[in-house]
C-alpha positions as CSV (number, residue, x, y, z in Angstrom):
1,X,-40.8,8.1,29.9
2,X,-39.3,8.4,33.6
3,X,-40.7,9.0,36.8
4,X,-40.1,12.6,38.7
5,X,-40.3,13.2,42.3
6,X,-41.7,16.6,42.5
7,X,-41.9,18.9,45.9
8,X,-44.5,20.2,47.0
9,X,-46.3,21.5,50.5
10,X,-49.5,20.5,52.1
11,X,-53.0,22.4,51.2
12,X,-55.1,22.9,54.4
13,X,-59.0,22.2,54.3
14,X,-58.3,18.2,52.2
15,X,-60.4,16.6,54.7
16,X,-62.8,14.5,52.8
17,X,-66.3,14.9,53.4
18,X,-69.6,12.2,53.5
19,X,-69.0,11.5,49.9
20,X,-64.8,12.6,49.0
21,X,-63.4,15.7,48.8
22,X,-65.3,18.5,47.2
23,X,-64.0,21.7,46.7
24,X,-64.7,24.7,43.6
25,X,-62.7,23.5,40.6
26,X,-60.6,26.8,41.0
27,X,-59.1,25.1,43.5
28,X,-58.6,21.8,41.9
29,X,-56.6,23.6,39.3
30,X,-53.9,24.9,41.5
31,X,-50.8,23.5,40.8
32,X,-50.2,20.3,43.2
33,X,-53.8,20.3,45.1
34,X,-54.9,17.2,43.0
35,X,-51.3,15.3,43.2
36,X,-51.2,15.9,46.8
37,X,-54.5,14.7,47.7
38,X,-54.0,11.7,45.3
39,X,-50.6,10.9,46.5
40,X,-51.8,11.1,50.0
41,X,-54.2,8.2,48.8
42,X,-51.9,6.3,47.5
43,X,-49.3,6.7,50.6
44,X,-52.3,5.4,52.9
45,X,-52.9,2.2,50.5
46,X,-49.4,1.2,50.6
47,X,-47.1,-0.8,48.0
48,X,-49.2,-1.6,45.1
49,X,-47.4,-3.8,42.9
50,X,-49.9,-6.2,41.0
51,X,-52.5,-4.7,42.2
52,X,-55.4,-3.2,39.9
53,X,-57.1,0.4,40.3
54,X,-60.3,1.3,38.3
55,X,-60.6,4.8,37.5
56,X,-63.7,7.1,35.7
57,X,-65.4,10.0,36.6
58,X,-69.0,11.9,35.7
59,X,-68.0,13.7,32.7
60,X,-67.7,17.3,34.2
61,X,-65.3,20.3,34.0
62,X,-61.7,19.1,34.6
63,X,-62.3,15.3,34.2
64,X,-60.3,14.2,31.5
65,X,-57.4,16.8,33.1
66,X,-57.7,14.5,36.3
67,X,-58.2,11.3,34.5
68,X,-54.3,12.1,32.7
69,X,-52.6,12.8,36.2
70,X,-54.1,10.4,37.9
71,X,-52.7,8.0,35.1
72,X,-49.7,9.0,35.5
73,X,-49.4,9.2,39.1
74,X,-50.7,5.4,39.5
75,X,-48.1,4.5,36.8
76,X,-45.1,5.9,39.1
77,X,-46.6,4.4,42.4
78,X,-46.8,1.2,40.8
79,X,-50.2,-0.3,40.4
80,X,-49.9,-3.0,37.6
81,X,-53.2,-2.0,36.0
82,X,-55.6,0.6,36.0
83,X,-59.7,0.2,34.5
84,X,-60.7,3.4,33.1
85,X,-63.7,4.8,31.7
86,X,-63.6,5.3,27.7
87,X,-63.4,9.6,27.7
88,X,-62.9,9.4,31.4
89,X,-66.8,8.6,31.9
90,X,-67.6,6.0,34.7
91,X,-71.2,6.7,36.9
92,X,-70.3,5.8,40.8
93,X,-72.7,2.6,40.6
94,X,-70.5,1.6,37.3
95,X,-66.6,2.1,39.5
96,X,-68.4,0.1,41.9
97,X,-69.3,-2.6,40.1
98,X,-66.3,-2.8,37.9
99,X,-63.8,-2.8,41.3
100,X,-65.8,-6.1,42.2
101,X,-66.3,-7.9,39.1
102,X,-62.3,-7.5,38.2
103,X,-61.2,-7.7,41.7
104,X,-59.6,-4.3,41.8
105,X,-58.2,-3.1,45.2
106,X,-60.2,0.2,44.7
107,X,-61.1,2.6,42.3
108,X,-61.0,6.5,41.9
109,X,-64.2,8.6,41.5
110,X,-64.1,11.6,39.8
111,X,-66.9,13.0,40.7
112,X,-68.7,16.0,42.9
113,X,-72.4,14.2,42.3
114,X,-75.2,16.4,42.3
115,X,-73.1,19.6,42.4
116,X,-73.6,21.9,39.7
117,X,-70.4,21.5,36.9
118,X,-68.0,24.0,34.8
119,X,-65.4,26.2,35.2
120,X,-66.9,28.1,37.8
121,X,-68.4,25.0,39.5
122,X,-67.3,22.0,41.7
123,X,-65.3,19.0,41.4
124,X,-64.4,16.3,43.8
125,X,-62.7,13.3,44.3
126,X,-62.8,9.9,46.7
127,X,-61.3,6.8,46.9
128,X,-63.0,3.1,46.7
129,X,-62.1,0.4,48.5
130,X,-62.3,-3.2,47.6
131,X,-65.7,-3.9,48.2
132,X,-66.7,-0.9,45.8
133,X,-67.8,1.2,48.2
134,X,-66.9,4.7,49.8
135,X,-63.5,4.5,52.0
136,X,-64.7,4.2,55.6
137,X,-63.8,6.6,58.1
138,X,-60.2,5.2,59.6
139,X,-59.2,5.5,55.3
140,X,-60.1,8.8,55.2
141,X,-59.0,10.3,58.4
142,X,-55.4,8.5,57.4
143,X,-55.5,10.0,54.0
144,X,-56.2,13.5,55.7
145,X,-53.4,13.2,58.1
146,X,-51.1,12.5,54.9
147,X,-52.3,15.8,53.2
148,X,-51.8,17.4,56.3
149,X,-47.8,16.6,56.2
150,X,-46.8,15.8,52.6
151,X,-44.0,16.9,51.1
152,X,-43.7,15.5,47.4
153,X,-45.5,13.2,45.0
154,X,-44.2,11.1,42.4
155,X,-45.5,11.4,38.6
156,X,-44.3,10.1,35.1
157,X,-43.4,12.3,32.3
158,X,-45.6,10.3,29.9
159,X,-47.8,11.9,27.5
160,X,-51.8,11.9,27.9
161,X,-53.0,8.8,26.5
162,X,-56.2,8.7,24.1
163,X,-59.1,7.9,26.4
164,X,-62.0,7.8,23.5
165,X,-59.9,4.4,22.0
166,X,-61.1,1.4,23.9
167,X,-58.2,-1.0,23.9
168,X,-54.9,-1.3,26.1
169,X,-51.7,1.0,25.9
170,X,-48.8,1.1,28.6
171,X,-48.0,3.9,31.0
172,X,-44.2,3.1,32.4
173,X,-44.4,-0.6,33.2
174,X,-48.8,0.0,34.2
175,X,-51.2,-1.2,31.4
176,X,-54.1,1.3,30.6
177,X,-57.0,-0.9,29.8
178,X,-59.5,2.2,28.0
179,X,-62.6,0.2,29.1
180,X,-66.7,0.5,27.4
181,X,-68.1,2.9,30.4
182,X,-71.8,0.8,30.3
183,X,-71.0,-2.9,29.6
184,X,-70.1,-4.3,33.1
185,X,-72.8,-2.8,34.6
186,X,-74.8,-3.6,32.1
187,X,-74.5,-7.1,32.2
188,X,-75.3,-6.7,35.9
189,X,-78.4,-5.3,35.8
190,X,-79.3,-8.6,33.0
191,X,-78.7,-10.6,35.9
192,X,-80.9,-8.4,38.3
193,X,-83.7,-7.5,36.6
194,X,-86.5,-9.3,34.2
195,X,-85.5,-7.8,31.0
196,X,-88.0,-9.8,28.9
197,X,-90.9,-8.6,30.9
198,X,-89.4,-5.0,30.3
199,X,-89.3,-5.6,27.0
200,X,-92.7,-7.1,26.2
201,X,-94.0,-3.7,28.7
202,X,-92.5,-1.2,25.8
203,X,-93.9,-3.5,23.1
204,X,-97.1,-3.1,24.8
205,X,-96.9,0.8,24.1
206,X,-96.1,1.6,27.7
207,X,-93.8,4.9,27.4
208,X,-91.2,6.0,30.0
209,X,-89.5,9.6,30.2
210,X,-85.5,9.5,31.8
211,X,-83.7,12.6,32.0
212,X,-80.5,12.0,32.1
213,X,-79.9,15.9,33.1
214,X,-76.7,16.0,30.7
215,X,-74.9,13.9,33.5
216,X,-72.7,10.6,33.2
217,X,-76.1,8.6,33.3
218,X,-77.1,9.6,29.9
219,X,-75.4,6.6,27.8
220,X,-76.5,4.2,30.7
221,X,-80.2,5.1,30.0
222,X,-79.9,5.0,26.3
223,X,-78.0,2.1,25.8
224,X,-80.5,0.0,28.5
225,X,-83.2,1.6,28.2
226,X,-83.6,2.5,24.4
227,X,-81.3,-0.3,23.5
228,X,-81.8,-3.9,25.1
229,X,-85.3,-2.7,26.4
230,X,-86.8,-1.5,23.7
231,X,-88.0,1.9,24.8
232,X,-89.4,4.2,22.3
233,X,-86.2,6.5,20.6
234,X,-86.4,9.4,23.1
235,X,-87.4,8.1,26.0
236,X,-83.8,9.3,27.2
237,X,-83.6,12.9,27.5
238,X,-80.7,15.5,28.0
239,X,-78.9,12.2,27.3
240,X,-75.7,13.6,26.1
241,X,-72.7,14.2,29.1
242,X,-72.3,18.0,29.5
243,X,-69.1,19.4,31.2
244,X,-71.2,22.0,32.6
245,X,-74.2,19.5,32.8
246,X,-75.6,22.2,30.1
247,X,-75.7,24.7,32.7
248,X,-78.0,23.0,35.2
249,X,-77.4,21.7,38.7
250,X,-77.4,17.9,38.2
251,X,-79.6,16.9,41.4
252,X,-83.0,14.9,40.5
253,X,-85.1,16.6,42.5
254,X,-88.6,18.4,41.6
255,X,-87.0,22.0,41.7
256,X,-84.1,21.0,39.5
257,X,-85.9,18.5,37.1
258,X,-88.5,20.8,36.2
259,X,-88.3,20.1,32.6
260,X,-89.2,16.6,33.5
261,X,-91.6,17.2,35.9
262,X,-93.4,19.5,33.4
263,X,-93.5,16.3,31.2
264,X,-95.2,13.8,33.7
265,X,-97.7,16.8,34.8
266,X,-99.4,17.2,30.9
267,X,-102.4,15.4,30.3
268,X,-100.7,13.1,27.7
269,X,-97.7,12.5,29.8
270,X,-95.8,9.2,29.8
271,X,-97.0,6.2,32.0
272,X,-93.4,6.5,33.7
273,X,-90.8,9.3,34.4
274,X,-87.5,9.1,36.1
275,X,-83.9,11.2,36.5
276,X,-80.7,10.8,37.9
277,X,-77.7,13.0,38.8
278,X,-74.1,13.9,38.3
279,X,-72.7,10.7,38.8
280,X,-75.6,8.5,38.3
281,X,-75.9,7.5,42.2
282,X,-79.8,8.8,42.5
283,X,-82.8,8.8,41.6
284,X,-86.3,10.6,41.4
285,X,-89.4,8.6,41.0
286,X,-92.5,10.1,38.6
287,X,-95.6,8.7,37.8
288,X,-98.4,10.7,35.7
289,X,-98.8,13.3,37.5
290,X,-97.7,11.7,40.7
291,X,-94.7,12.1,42.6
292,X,-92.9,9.6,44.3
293,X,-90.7,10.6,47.8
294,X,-87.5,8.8,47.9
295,X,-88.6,7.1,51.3
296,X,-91.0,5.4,49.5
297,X,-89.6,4.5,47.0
298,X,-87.5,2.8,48.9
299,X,-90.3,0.8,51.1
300,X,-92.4,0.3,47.8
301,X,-89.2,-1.5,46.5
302,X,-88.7,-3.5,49.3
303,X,-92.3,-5.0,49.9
304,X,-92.3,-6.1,46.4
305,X,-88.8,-7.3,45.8
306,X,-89.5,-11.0,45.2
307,X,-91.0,-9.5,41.9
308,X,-87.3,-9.3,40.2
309,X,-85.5,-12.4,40.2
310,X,-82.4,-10.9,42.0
311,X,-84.3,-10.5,44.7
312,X,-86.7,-13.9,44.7
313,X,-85.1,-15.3,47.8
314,X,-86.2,-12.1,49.6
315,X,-83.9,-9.8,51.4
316,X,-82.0,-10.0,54.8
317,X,-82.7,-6.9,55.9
318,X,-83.1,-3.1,55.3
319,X,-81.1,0.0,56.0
320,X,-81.7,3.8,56.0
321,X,-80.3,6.5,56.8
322,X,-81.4,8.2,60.1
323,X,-83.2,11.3,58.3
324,X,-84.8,9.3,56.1
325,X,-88.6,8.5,56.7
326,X,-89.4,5.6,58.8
327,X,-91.5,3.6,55.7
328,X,-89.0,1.3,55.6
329,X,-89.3,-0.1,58.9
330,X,-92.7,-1.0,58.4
331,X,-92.5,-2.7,55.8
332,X,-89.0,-4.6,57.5
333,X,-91.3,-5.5,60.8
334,X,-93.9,-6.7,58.0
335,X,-91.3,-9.3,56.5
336,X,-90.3,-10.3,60.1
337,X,-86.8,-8.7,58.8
338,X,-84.6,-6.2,60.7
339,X,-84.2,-2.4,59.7
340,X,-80.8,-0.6,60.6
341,X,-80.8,3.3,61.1
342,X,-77.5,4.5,60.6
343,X,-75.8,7.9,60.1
344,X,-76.0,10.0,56.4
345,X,-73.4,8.8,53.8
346,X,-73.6,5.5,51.7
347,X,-70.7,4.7,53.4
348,X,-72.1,3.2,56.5
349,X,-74.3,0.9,55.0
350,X,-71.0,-0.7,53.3
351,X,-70.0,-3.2,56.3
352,X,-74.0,-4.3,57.0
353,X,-74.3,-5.2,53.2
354,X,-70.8,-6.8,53.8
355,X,-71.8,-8.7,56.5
356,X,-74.7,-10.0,55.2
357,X,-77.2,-7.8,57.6
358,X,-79.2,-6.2,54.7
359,X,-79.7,-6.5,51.0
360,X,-82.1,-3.0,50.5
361,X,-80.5,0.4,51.6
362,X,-81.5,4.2,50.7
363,X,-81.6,7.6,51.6
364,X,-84.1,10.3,51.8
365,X,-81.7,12.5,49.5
366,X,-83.1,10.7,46.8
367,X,-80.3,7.2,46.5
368,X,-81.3,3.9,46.8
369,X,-79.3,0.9,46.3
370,X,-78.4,-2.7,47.3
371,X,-76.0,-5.5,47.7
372,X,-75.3,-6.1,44.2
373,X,-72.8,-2.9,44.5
374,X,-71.3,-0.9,47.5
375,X,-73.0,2.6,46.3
376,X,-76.4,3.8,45.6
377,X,-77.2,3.5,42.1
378,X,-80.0,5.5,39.9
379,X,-80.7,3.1,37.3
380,X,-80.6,0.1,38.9
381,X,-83.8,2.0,40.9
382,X,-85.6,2.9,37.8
383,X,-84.9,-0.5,36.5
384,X,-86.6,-2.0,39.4
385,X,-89.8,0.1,39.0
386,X,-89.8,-1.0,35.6
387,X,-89.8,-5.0,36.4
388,X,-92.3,-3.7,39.3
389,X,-94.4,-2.2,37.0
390,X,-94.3,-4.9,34.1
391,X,-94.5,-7.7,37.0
392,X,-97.8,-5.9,38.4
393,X,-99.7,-4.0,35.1
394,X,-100.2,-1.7,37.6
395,X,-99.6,1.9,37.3
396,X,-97.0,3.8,39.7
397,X,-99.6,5.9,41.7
398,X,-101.7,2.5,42.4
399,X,-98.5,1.1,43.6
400,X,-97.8,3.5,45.8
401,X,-101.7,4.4,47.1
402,X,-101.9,0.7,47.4
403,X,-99.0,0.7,50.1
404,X,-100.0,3.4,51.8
405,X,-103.6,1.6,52.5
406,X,-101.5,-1.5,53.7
407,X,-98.8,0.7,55.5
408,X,-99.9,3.9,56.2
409,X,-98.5,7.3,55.0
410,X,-95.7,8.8,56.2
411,X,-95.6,12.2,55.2
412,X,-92.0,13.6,54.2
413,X,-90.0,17.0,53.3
414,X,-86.2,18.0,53.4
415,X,-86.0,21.8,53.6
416,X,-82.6,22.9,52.8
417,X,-81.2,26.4,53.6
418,X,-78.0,26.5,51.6
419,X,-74.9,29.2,51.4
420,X,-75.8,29.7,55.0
421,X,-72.7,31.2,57.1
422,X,-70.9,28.8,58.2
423,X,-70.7,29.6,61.6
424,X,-74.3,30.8,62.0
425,X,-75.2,27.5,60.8
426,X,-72.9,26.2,63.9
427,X,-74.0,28.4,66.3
428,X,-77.7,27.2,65.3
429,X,-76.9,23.5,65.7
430,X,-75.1,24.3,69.0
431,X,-77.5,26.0,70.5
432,X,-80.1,23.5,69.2
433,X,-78.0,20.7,70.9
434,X,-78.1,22.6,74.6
435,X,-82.0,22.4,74.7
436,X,-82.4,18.6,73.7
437,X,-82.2,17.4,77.8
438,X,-84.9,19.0,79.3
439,X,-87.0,18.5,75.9
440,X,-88.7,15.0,77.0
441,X,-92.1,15.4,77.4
442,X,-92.6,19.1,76.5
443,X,-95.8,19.9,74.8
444,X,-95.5,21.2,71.2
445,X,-98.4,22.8,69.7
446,X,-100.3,19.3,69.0
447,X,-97.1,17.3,69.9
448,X,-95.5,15.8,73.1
449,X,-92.0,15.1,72.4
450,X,-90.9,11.2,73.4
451,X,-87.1,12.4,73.0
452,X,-84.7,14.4,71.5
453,X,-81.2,13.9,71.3
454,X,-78.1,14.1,68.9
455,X,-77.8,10.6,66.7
456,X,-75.2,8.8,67.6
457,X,-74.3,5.1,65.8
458,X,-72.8,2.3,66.7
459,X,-71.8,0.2,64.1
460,X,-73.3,-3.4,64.5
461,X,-71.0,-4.9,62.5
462,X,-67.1,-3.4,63.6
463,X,-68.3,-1.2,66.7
464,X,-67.1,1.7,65.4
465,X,-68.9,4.8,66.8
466,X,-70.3,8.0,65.0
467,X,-71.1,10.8,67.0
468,X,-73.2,14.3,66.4
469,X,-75.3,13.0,63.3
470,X,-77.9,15.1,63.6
471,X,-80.1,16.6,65.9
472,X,-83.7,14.6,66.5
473,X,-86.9,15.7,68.4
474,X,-89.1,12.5,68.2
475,X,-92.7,13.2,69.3
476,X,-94.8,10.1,71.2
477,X,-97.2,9.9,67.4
478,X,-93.6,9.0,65.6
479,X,-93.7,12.2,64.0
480,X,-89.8,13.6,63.9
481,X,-88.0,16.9,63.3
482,X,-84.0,16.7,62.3
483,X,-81.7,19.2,62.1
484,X,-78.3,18.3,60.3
485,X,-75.6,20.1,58.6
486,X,-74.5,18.5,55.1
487,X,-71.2,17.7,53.9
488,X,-71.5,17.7,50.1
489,X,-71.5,21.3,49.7
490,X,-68.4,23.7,48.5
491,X,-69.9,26.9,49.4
492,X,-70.9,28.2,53.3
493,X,-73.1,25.1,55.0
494,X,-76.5,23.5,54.2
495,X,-78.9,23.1,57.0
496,X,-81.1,20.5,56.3
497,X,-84.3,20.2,58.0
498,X,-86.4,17.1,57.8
499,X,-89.9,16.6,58.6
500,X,-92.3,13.0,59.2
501,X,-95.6,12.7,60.1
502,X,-97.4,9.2,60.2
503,X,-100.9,8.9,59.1
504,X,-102.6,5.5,59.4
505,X,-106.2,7.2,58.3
506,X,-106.7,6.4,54.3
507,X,-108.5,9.6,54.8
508,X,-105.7,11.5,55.2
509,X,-103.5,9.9,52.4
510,X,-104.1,12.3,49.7
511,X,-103.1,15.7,52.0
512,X,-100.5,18.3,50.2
513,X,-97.7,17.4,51.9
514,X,-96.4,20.9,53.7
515,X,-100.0,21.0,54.5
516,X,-99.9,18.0,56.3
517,X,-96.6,18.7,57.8
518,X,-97.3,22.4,58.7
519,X,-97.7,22.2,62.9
520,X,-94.1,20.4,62.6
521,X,-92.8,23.2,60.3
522,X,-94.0,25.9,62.7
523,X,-92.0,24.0,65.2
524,X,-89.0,23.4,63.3
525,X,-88.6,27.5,63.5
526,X,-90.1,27.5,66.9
527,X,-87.3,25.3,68.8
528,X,-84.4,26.1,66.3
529,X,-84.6,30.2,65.7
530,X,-84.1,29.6,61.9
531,X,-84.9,33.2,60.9
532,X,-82.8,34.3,63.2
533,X,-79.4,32.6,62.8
534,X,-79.7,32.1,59.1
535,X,-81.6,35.2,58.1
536,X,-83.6,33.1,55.8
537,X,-87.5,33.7,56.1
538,X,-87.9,30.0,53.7
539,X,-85.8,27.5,52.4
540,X,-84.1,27.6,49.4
541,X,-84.9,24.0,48.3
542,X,-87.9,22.1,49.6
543,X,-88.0,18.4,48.1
């Protein structure tokens, strides 16, 4: 074995985005685009001698491909160690966890999430810091400014090692520790979690439906689930990692999950349903035939966390992103507790849970998460609405009607225009932010509009400021319209559009949702010209 320093020239466009650097795997594939970008990482981090890097991804096209260079390319920059996933498989939650129960000094995700998978679909990549979460911004930014002016990476010769053997094997002077993907976390969620109570709910002949949706999550459900809790054999679906995630897109949502929500619609459905992604970072939430919004999912959690004993002491706080519904925060003034609104990408919730702000965090996009790791994590949310459910004998939809007769309703959608051009999606968001001044106190159909403005964060914790995070139009009722363009996709822009309406009434609790939220949709179009810039007449996606 030796170590080569090969040439090479930067590739524009490796800026990462909210959740790493995302691009078609076409591109991935071209000679030096991976090496540079993971150089560039490496170059930002600096002398790594004795230091540890964990290392997995979700299973998809190109992973194990990635996984050898990697390898290799850690080996030749020195790391002492490097954690990796047995095949290559590690969910996000499971990198995150491992980096912090070994103290690692980051990890590699392999990983485009909820993106579809295969040759002709996406791949990504992002880097992990020490806490287990998502690089903040001032990593990233340094790591883009490397691609943006590298000129060779370094690399040993050494042949692909055998990822399927656990066990340890030796890349130049680096151990290769070929690690189980599920035990770690595992043996977290034990700790988190009232197992026996799970347990003595399955005996009971309570039966649960998780799709695993051919995604890295798969042999988490099925050995938890199936095999320390007891479920019934099948209660883990599409358990099985696909490369091309079997041809689906891998994003637990109602339109994408429709084999599962086919499932908890029938008449002899289970008592519980659940699914999670690519990379095993969200969630979706089913009762019998009842559907469960990720914001409250979220606030449901939270007003009955003392129910799992690693959350008895009660929590410190709760955060959420800024489009996601504002349930959260009424059940945070409940507690006497303080919410945190911050800007979209797990990422920012990384220095409150450091700090000790907030234990709870989630996202309307269907992640929820804690402190126990620095990302969102899917099963630890369905494992929580199992120890909510045994803790309670109640059923999911009495759960959640219960809290809205406490709480109120807020009424929720995302509509999602995607492959929209790219700069007509600008232009829209431009010419959305001209209008927001003069917007206070205009009436809207039934609405007067307290504010509007563009979300901008500053970071309690460091200071650090976030600006443009998404256009808002808050109305004097609470009910909200945002506007934001995502970051996840590969392929033109996504507008997002998000839409709340608070409803105290237990009259009104039981509405169709886009019924309920119809004025607000009318006025979405209304102040934005959505028709016109995108050409779209509907969404493609409405969760």
């Amino acid at each position: 074995m030796s170590i080569n320093t090969v040439s090479t020239t930067p590739f524009p466009g490796q800026r990462p985005g909210t959740s790493g650097l995302r691009k078609k795997v076409s591109v991935f594939q071209q000679a030096h685009y991976l090496e540079n970008f993971v150089q560039s990482v490496f170059d930002t981090l600096g002398d790594c001698a004795g230091k540890t890097l964990v290392l997995g991804g979700d299973g998809r096209f190109h992973n194990r491909e990635a996984v050898q260079t990697i390898l290799r390319m850690a080996a030749a920059h020195g790391f002492a160690k490097v954690l990796v996933g047995q095949g290559g498989i590690l969910s996000t939650p499971a990198v995150s966890c491992v980096i912090r129960k070994h103290g690692a000094l980051g990890g590699i995700v392999l990983s485009a999430s909820h993106n579809p998978g295969g040759p002709d679909g996406d791949f990504g990549i992002k880097y992990n810091i020490s806490n287990g979460g998502p690089a903040p911004e001032s990593v990233t930014e340094a790591v883009y400014q490397r691609t943006e002016s590298i000129t060779e990476y370094r690399i040993s010769d050494a042949a692909d090692i055998d990822l399927q053997k656990i066990g340890a094997t030796r890349i130049e002077a680096m151990d290769v520790e070929v690690i189980d993907s599920v035990a770690d976390y595992a043996e977290l969620m034990q700790q988190l979690f009232d197992f026996d109570a799970i347990r003595k709910l399955f005996a009971g002949g309570f039966r649960m439906c998780f799709d695993g949706m051919h995604a890295v999550s798969g042999p988490y459900a099925k050995a938890i689930f199936e095999g320390q809790l007891g479920a019934p054999a099948g209660s883990v679906i599409n358990a099985v990692p696909l490369e091309d995630f079997g041809g689906h897109h891998p994003d637990p949502n109602p339109v994408n999950a429709a084999q599962l929500i086919d499932i908890m619609a029938a008449d002899d459905a289970p008592d519980f349903g659940a699914a999670s992604d690519g990379d095993g970072d969200r969630n979706m939430i089913l009762g019998r035939k009842f559907d469960v919004t990720p914001s409250d999912s979220l606030a449901v959690l939270a007003a009955h966390a003392t129910l799992a004993p690693g959350y008895r002491a009660g929590l410190k706080g709760i955060a959420r992103s800024m489009p996601t519904s504002q349930a959260a925060d009424r059940v945070a003034q409940a507690l006497g507790i303080p919410a945190f609104e911050t800007p979209t990408g797990w990422k920012f919730f990384g220095n409150l849970l450091d700090a000790g702000k907030a234990t709870l965090c989630g996202e309307e996009s269907y992640g929820t998460g804690s402190d126990h790791i620095r990302e969102k994590d899917g099963v630890w949310a369905v494992l929580f609405w199992l120890n909510l459910l045994a803790a309670t004998g109640k059923s999911v939809e009495a759960l959640v009607s219960e809290h809205w007769q406490r709480f109120g309703r807020n009424y929720y959608s995302r509509h999602d225009y995607e492959g929209v051009d790219t700069h007509a999606a600008n232009e829209l968001m431009a010419s959305l932010r001209i209008k927001l001044a003069p917007m206070k106190g205009q009436d809207l159909g039934h609405y007067v509009v307290d504010f509007a403005d563009d979300f901008e964060y500053k970071d309690p914790v460091d200071g650090s400021v976030s600006q443009q995070q998404g256009v808002r139009i808050v109305m004097t009722n609470g009910s909200r319209i945002v506007f934001r363009l995502s970051g996840t996709g590969t392929e033109g822009a996504t507008l997002r559009v998000y839409l709340e309406r608070y409803e105290a009434d237990p009259e009104f609790h039981h509405l169709p949702t886009q019924q309920a939220l119809y004025p607000l949709i009318l006025i979405a179009e209304q102040v934005a010209g959505i028709a016109d810039w995108t050409g779209r007449a509907h969404p493609t996606v409405t969760t």
